[in-house]
RODOKOL-367171 format. One record per atom (N, C-alpha, C, O): x, y, z. Coordinates in steps of 0.2 Angstrom, whole numbers, plus 5000, padded with zeros to 4 digits. Example, Ala and Ser with C-alpha at 12.3 -4.5 7.8 and 13.67 -1.06 7.14 Angstrom:
<rs>
506649725039
506249785039
506649845039
507149835042
506449895035
506849955036
506450005039
506750065040
</rs>
This chain:
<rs>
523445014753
522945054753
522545064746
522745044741
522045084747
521445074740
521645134738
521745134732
521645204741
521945264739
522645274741
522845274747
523045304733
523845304735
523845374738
523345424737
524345384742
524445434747
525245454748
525545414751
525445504745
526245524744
526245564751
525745604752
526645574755
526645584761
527645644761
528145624763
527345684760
527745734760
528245734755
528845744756
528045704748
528645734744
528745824743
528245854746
529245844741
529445914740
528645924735
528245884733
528545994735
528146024733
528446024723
528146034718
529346024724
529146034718
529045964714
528845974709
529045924716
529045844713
528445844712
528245824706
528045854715
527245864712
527145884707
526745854704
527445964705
527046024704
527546014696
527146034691
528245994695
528346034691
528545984686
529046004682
528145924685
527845864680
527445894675
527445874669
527045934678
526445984675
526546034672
526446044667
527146084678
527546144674
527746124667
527646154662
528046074668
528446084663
528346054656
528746024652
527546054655
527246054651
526846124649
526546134644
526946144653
526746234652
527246284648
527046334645
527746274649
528446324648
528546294640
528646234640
528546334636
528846314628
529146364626
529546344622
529046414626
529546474623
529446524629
529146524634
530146574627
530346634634
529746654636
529646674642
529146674630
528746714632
528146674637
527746704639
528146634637
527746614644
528046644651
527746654656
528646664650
528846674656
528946764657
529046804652
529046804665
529046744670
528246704671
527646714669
528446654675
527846624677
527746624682
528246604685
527246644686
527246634693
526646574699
526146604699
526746524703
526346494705
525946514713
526346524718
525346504712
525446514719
524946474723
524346474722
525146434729
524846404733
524746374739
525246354742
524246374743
523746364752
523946284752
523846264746
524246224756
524446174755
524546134762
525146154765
524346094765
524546064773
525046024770
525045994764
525446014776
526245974775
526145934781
526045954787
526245864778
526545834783
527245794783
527545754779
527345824791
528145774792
528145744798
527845754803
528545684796
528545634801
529445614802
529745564804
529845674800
530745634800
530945664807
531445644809
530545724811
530945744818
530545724822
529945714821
530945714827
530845654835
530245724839
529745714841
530445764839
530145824845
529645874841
529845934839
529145854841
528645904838
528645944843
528945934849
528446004841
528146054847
527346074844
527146064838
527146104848
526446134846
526346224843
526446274846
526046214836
526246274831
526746294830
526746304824
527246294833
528046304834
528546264828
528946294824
528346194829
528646124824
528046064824
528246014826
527446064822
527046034823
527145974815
527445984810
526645914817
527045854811
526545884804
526645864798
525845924806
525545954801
525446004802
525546034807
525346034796
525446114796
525046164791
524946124786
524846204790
524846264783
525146284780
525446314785
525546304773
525846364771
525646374765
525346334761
525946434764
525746484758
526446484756
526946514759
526546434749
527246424743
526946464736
526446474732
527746484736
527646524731
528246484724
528846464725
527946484719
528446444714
528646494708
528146524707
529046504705
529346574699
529746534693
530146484693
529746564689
530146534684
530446584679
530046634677
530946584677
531046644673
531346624668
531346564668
531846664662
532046644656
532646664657
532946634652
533046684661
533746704663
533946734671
533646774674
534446704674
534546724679
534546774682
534246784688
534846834679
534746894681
533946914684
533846944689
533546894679
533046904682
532646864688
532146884691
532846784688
532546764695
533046794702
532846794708
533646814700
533846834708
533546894708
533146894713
533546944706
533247004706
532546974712
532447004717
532246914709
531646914714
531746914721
531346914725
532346914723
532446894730
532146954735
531746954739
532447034734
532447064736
531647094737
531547124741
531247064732
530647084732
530047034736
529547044738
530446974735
529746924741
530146904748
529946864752
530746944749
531046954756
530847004758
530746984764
530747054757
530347124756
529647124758
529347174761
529347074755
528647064757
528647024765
528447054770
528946954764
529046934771
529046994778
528646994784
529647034776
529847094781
529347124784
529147134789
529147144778
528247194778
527847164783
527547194788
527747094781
527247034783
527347024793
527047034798
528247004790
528347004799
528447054805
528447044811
528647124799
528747164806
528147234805
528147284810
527647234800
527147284801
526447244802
525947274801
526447174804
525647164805
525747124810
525347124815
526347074811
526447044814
526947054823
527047024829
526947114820
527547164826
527947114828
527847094834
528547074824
529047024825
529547044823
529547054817
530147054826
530747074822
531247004818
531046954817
531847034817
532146964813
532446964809
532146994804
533146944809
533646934806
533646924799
533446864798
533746954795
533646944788
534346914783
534646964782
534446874782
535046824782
534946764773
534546744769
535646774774
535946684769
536146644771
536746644773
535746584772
535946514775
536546494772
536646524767
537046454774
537446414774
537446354769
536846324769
537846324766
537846294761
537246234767
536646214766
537746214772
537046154775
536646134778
536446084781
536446234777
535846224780
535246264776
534646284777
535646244768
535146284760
534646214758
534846154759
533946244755
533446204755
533946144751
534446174748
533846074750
533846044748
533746044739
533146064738
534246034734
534046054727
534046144724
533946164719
534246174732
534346274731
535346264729
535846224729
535046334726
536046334727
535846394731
536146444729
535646404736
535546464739
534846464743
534346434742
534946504750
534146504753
534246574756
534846594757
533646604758
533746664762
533046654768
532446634767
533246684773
532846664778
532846724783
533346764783
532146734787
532046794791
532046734799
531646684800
532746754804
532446704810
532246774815
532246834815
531946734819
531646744824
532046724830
532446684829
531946754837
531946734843
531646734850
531546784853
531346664851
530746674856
530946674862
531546654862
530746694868
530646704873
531046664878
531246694883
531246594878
531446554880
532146534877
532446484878
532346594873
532946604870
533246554864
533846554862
532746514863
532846484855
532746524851
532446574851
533146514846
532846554838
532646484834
532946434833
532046514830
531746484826
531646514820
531346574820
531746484814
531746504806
530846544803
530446514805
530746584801
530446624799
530346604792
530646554790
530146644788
530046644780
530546614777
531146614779
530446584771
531246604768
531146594760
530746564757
531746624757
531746584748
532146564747
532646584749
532146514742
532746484739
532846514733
532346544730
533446504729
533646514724
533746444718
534346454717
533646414716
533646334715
533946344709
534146284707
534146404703
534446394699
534046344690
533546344687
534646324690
534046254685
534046194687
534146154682
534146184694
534246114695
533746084695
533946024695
533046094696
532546074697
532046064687
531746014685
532346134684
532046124677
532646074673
532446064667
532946044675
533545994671
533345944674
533245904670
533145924681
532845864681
532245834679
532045774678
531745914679
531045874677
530945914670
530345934668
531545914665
531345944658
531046024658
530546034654
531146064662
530646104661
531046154656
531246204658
531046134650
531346174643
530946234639
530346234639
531446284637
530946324633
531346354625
531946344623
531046384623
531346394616
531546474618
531146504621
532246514618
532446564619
532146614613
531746594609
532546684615
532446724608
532846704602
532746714596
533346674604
533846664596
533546584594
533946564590
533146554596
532946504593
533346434598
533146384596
533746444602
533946394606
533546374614
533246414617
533746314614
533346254620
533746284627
534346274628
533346314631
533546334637
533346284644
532946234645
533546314648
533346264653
532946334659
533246384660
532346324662
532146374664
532546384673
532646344677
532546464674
532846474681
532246484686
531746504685
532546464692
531946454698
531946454704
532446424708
531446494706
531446524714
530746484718
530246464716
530946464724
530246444727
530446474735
531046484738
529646494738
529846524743
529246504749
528746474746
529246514755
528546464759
528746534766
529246554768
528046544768
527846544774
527246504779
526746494775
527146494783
526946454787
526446464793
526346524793
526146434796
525846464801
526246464807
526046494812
526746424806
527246444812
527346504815
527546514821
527146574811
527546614810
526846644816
526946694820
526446624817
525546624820
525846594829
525746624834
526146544828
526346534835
527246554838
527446564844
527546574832
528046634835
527546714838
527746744843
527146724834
526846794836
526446764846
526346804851
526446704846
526146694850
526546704856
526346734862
527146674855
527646634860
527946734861
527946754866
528046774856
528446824858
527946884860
528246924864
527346904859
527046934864
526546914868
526146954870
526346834870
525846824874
526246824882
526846824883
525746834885
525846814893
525246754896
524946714894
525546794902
525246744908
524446734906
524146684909
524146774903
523446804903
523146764896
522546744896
523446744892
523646714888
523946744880
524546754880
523546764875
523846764869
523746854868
523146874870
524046884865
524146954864
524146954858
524646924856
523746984851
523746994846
523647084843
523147124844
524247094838
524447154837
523847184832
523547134828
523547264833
523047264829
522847244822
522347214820
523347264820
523547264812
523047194810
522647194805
523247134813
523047064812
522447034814
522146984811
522447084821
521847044823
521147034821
520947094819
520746984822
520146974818
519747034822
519547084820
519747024830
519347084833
519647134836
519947124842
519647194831
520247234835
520147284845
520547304849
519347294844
519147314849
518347274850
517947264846
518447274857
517947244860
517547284865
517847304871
516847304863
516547344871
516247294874
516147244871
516247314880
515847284886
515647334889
515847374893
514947324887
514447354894
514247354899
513847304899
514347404905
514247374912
513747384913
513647444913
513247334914
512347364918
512147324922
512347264921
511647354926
511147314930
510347334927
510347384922
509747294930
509247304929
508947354927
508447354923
509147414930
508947484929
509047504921
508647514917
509947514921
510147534918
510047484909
509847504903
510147424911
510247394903
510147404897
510447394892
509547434897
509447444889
509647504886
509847504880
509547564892
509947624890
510647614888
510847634883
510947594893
511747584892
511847534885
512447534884
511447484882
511647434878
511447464871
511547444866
511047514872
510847564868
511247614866
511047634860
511647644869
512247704868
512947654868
513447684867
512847604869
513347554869
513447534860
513847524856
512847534860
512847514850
512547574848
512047564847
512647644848
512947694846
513647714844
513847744840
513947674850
514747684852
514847654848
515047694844
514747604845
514947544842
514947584834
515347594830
514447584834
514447614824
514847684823
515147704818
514947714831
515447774828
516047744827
516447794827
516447674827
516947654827
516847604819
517047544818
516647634816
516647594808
516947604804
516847654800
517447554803
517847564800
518347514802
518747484798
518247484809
518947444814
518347404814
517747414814
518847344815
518547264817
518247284826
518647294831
517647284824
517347294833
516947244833
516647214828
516847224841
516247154844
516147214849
516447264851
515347184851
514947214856
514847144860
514747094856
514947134865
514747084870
514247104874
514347104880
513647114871
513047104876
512647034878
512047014879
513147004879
512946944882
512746954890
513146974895
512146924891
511846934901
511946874902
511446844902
512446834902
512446754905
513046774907
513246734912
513446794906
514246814909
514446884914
514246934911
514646874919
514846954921
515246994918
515246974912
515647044920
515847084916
516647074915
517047084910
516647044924
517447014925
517646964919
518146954915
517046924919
517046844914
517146864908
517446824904
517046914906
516946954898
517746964896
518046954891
517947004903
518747024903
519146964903
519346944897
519146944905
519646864907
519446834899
519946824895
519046834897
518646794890
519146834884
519346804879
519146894884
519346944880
520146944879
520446934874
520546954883
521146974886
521346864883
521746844879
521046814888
521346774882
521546754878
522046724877
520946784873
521046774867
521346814863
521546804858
521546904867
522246924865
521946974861
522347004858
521246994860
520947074859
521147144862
520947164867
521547164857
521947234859
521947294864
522247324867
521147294861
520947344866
520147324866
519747314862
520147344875
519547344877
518947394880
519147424885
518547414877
518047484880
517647464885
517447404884
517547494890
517147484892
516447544894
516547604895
515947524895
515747574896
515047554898
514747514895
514747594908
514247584909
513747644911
513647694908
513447624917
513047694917
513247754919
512847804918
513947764923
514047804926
514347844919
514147904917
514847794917
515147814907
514847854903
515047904900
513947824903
513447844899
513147914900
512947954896
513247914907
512747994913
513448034910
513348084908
514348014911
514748054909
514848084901
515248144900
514648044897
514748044889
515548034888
515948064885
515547984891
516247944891
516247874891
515747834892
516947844890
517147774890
517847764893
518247814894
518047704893
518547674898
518947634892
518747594889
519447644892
519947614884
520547554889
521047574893
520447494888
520847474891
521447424886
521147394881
522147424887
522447384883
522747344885
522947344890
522747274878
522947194883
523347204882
523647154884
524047254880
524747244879
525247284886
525847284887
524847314889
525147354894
524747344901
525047364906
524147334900
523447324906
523247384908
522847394912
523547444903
523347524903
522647554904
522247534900
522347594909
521747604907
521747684905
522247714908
521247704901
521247764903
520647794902
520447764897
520147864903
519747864902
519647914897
520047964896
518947914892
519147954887
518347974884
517847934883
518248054882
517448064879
517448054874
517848064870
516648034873
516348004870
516448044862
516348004856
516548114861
516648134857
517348144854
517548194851
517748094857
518248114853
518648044854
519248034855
518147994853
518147914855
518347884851
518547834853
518347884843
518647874838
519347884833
519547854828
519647944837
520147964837
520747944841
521347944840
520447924845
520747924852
520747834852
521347814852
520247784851
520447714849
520747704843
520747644842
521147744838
521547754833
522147734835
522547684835
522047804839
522847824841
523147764847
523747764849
522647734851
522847684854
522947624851
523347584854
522647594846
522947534843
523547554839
524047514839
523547584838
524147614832
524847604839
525347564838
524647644844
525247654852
525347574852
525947544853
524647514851
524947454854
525347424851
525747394854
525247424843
525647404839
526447424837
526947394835
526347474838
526947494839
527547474845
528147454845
527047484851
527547464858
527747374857
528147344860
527247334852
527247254853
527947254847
528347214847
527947284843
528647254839
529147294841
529647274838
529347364847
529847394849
530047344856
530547344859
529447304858
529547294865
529947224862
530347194866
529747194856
530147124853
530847144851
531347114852
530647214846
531747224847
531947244852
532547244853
531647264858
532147274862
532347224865
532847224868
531847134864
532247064868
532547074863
533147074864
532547074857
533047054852
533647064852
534047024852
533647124851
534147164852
534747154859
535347144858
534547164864
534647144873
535047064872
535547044876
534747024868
534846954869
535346924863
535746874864
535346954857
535846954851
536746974856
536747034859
537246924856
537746934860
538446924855
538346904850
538846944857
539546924853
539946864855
539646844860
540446834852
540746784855
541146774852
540946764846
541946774855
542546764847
542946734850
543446754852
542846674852
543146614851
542346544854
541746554855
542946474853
542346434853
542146414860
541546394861
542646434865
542346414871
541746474874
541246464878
541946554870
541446574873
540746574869
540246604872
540746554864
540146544862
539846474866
539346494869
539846434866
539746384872
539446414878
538846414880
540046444880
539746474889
539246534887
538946554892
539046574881
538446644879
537846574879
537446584883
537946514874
537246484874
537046454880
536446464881
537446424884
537546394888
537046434896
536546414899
537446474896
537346504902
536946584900
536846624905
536646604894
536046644893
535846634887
535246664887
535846614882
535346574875
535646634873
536146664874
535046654870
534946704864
535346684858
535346624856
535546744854
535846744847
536746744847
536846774852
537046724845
537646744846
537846774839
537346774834
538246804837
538746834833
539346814834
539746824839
539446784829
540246744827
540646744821
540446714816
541046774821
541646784815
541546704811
541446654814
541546714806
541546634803
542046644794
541846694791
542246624793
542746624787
542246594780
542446604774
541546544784
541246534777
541446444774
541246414769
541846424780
542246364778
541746294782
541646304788
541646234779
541146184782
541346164787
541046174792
541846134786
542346114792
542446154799
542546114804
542446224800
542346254804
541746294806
541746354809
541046254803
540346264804
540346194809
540146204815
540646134807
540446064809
540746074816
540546054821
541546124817
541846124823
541346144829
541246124835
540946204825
540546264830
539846204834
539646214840
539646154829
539146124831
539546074837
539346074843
539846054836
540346024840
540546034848
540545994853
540746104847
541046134853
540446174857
540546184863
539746184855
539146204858
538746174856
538246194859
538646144852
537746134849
537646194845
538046234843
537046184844
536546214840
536846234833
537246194830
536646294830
536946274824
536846354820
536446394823
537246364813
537146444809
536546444809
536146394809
536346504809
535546524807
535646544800
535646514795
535846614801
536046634792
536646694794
536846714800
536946714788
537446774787
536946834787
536446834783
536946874790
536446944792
536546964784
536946934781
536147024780
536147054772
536647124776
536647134782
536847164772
536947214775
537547244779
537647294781
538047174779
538747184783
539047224780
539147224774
539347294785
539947314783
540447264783
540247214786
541147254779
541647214779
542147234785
542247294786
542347174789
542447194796
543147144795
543147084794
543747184797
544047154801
544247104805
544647114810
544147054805
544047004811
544246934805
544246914799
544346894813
544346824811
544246774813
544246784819
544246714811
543546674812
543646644817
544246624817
543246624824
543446614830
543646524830
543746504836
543546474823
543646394824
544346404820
544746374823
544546444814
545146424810
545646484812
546246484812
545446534814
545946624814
546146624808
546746644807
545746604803
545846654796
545346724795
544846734799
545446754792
545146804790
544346784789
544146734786
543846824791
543246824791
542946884792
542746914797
542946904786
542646974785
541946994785
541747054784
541446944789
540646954789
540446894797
540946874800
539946894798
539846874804
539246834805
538746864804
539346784806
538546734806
538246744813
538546764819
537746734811
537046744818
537046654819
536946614815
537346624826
537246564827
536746574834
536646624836
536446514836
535946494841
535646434843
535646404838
535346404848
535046334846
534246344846
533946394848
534046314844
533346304839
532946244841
533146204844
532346264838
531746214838
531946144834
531446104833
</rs>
């Protein structure tokens, strides 16, 4: 080819050829990168669409610091962000966890990941960070002069989210109708539709965009399109997954009222005109809320126990979900679990009390409990 073309090396092989002509004493640091980037992969057999697609989006983040202590400290702070990200805009819940040695990013001594699980009872990986240590500034020199005058090697975190996370939102609150999107996120959070005939039209399309400006402040679309009926406007709205929808026609108008309907429950209800912006408040805020309480309740319902190897087999087997399993933390009795059901650890949950129990492949002691499942 006339233009060379690298086709999915790691982001840090790219990136940190340059870094590390950046870093020369402590006080550069910390350092932080950040960047918008399509990835392409071509090493798994079964693409899915948004879900595992072979191209993609995401938003990586690259950190560098002068001593350990302070790059792990960063964990709890861009896992914290993810959480935020996934369960107050996204209404997604999800296990917040430490991968397993082999299933830790490639060159991490360490990864941490938020999973999900979709509807169809797979779990699929969410956010995540690694911890990389200096394995990456030892290989690509990324050296610095400390405070006492000696050659250090720099510590380092990198973390990615994804647009996957755009078709998990899809897969766990869309329906039949098609895609359901939580206010917080969506580009149009409220849509009116005005109902008229020939008589009525300009009046009502006229208090229709009065309606409209008393609503400033919230992402609103007016649909006064006359080439669609009203029905066509509904169906057009609801699949693109617009939270809530107003309606409001002559009869609405002659009342000083409107019609609040919502795509996450098919709710209608009717409500006056003068108390019409408190009242679409209060119902994006109800939708948002009910779309991430109605996701932990599958989550929750669907996360199961299982303490030995046959019955974790027959939980994946015969109803999917999450399982929880005793595990000692040992490879061999990871490799066992893959073995005797498929699929594979997601992560160690953050937060365990120390529990009594023990590990359902060796019956040693295993004081903590992996989230296992099969995956995308």
């Amino acid at each position: 080819m006339d233009e060379k073309l690298a086709i999915r090396p790691t982001s840090e092989s790219l990136m940190y050829e340059v870094v590390g002509r950046w870093i020369r004493s402590w006080r550069d640091m910390p350092m932080r990168l950040n960047q918008w980037n399509n990835v392409v992969r071509w090493e798994f057999k079964n693409p899915v669409f948004i879900l595992r697609s072979r191209e993609f989006l995401w938003n990586e983040g690259h950190s560098l610091f002068a001593t350990k202590e302070e790059a792990d400290a960063e964990c709890d702070r861009i896992m914290g962000i993810y959480a935020k990200i996934t369960q107050e805009y996204l209404a997604l819940p999800g296990y917040l966890g430490k991968k397993s040695k082999s299933e830790t990013f490639p060159g991490a001594e360490g990864t941490y990941s938020i999973e999900h699980l979709l509807p169809d009872g797979k779990a699929i990986q969410g956010p995540d960070w690694h911890s990389d240590g200096q394995n990456f500034s030892k290989a690509f020199d990324i050296a610095f002069i400390d405070k006492d005058g000696n050659k250090q090697y720099a510590y380092q975190n990198t973390w990615a989210i994804s647009t996957r996370e755009i078709g998990v939102m899809l897969a766990v609150h869309g329906d039949d109708k098609g895609a359901v999107v939580p206010p917080r996120l969506a580009a149009i959070q409220v849509v009116v539709v005005p109902i008229v005939n020939d008589e009525s039209k300009d009046a009502v399309l006229a208090d229709a965009r009065k309606l409209m400006a008393s609503l400033a402040g919230l992402r609103v679309r007016l649909d006064d399109r006359d080439n669609l009926t009203p029905g066509r406007k509904f169906n057009e709205w609801e699949l693109k997954g617009v939270p809530l929808r107003v309606e409001f026609g002559p009869r609405d108008m002659k009342e000083g009222q409107a019609v609040l309907v919502r795509r996450d429950t098919g709710g209608k209800r009717t409500v006056k005109l003068a108390s019409l912006p408190a009242e679409v408040q209060e119902e994006l805020e109800a939708i948002q809320r009910n779309l991430f309480q109605r996701a932990s309740d599958f989550l929750a319902n669907n996360t199961r126990d299982a303490a030995s190897l046959d019955e974790l087999k027959a939980t994946l087997t015969s109803k999917g979900g999450l399982v929880r399993v005793h595990w000692c933390g040992d490879a061999q009795c990871e490799g066992k679990m893959k073995t005797a059901a498929g699929g594979k650890i997601l992560n160690v949950p953050l937060g365990q009390k120390p529990a009594q129990a023990k590990c359902i492949s060796c019956g040693r002691d295993a004081p903590s409990f992996a989230l296992y499942g099969r995956t995308y």
